[in-house]
Backbone as a printed PyTorch tensor [residue, N CA C, xyz], in Angstrom:
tensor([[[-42.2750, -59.8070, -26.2180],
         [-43.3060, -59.0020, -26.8710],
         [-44.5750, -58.9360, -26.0220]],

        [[-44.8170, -59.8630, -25.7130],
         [-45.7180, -59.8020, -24.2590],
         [-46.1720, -58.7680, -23.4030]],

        [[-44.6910, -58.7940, -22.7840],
         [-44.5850, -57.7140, -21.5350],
         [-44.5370, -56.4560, -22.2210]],

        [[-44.6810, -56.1960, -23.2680],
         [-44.5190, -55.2440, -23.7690],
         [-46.0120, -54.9870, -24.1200]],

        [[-46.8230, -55.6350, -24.6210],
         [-48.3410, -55.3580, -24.9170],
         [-48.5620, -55.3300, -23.6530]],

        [[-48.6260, -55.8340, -22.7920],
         [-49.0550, -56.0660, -21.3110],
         [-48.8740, -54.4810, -20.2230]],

        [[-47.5230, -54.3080, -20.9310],
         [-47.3210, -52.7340, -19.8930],
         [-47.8960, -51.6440, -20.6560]],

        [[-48.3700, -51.4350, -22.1870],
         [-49.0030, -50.6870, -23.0270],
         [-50.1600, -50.5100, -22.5270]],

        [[-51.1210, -51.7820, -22.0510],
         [-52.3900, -51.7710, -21.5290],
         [-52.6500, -51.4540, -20.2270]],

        [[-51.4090, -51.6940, -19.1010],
         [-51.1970, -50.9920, -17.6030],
         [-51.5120, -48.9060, -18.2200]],

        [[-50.4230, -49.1080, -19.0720],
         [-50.3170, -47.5010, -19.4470],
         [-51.5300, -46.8260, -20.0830]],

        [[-52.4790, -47.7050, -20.5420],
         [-53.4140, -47.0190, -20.9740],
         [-54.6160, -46.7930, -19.9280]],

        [[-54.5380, -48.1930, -19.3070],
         [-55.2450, -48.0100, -18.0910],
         [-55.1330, -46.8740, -17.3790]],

        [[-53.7920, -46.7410, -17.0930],
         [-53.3970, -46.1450, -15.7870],
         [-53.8200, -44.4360, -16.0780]],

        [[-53.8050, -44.2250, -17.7370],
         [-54.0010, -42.8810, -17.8660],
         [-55.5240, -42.5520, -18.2590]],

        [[-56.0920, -43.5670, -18.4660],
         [-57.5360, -43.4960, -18.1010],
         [-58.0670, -43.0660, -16.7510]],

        [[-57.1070, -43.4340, -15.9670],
         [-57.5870, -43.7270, -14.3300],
         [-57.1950, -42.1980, -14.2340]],

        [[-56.4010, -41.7880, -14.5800],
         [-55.4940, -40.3430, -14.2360],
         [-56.6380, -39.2730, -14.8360]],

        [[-57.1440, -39.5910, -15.9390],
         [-57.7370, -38.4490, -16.2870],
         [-59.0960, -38.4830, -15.6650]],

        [[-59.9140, -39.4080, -15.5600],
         [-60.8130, -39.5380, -14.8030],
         [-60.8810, -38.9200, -13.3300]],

        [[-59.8340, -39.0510, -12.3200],
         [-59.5330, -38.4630, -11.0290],
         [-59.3410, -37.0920, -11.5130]],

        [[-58.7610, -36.8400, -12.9210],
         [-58.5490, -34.8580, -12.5040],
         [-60.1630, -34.1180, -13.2200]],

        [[-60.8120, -35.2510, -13.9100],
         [-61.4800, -34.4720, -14.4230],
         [-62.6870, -34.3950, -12.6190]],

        [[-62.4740, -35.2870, -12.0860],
         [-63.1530, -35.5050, -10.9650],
         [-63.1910, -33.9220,  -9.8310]],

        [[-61.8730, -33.9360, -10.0590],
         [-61.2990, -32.2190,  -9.4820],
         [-61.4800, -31.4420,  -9.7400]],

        [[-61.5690, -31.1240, -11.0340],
         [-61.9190, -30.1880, -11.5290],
         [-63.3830, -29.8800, -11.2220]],

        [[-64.0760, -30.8540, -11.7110],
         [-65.6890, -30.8690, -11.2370],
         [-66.0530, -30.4910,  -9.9760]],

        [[-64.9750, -30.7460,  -9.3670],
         [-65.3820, -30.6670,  -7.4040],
         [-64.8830, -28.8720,  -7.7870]],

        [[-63.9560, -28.6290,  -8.0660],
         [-63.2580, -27.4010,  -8.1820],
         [-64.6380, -26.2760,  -8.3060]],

        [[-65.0310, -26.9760,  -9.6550],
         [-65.8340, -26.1540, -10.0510],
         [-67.5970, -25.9010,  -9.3480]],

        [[-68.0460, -27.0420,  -8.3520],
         [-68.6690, -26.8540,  -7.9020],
         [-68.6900, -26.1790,  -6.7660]],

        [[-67.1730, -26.2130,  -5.9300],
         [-67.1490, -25.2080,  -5.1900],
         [-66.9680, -23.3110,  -5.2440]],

        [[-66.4630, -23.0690,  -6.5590],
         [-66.1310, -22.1100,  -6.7230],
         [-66.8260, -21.1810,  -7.9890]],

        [[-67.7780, -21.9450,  -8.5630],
         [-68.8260, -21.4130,  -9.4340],
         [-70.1040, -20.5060,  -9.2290]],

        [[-70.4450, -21.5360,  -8.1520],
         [-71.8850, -20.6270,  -7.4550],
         [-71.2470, -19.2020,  -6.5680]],

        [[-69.8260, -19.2230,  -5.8890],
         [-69.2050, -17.9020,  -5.6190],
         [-69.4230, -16.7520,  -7.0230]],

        [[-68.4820, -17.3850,  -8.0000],
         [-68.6410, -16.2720,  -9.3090],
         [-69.8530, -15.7380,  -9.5800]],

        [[-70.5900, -17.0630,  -9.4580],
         [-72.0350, -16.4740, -10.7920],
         [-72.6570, -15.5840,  -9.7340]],

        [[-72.4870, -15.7050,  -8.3190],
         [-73.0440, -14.6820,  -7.0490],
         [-72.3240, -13.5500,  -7.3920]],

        [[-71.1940, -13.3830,  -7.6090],
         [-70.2730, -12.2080,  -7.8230],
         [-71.2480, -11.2030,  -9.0270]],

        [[-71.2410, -12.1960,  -9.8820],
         [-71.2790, -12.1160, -11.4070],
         [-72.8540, -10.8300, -11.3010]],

        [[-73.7990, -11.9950, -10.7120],
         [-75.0600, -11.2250, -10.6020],
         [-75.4400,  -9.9630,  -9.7050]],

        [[-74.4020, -10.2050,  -8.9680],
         [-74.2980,  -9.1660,  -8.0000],
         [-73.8350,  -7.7930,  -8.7320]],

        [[-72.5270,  -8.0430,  -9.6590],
         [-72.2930,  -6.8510, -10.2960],
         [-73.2060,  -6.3060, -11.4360]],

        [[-73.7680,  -7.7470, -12.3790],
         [-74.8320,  -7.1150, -13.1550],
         [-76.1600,  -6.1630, -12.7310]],

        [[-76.7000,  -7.1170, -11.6100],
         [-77.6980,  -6.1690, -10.7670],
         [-77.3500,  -4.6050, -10.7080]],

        [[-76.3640,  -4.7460,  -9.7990],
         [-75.7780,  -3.2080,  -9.8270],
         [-75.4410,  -2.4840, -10.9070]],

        [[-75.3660,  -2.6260, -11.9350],
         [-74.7450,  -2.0180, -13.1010],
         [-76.6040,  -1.6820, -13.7100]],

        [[-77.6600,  -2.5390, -13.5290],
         [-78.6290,  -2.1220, -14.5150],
         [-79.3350,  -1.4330, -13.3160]],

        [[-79.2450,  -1.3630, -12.0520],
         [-79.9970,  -0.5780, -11.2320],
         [-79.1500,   1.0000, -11.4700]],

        [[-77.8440,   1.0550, -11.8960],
         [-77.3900,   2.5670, -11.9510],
         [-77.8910,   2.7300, -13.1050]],

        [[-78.0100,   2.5010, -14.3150],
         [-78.7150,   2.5940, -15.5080],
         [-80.3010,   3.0740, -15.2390]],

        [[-80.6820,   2.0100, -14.9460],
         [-82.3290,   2.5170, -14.6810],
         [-82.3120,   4.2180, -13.8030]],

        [[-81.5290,   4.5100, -12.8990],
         [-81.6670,   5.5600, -12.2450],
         [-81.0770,   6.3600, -12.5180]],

        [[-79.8490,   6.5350, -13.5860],
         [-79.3090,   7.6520, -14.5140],
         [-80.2150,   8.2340, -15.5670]]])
């Protein structure tokens, strides 16, 4: 019964450790590829209220 509580707590560990590293990725993910969008993003809004203003 032991080894059995004992590998429950490896397993909980271990998926602590797991989610921590992807949420880690994701974060990196998202810091690399966010400031691209929101550049995209503003870039198209800009353009969309500068044809407005001049229609």
């Amino acid at each position: 019964m032991k080894t059995s509580n004992r590998l429950k707590s490896y397993k909980v560990t271990l998926e602590f450790y797991v989610d921590a590293l992807n949420k880690k990725q994701v974060e990196a993910n998202l810091e690399t590829i966010y400031p691209a969008m929101r550049e995209a993003d503003f870039n198209d809004l800009s353009s969309c209220i500068e044809k407005e203003e001049y229609e």
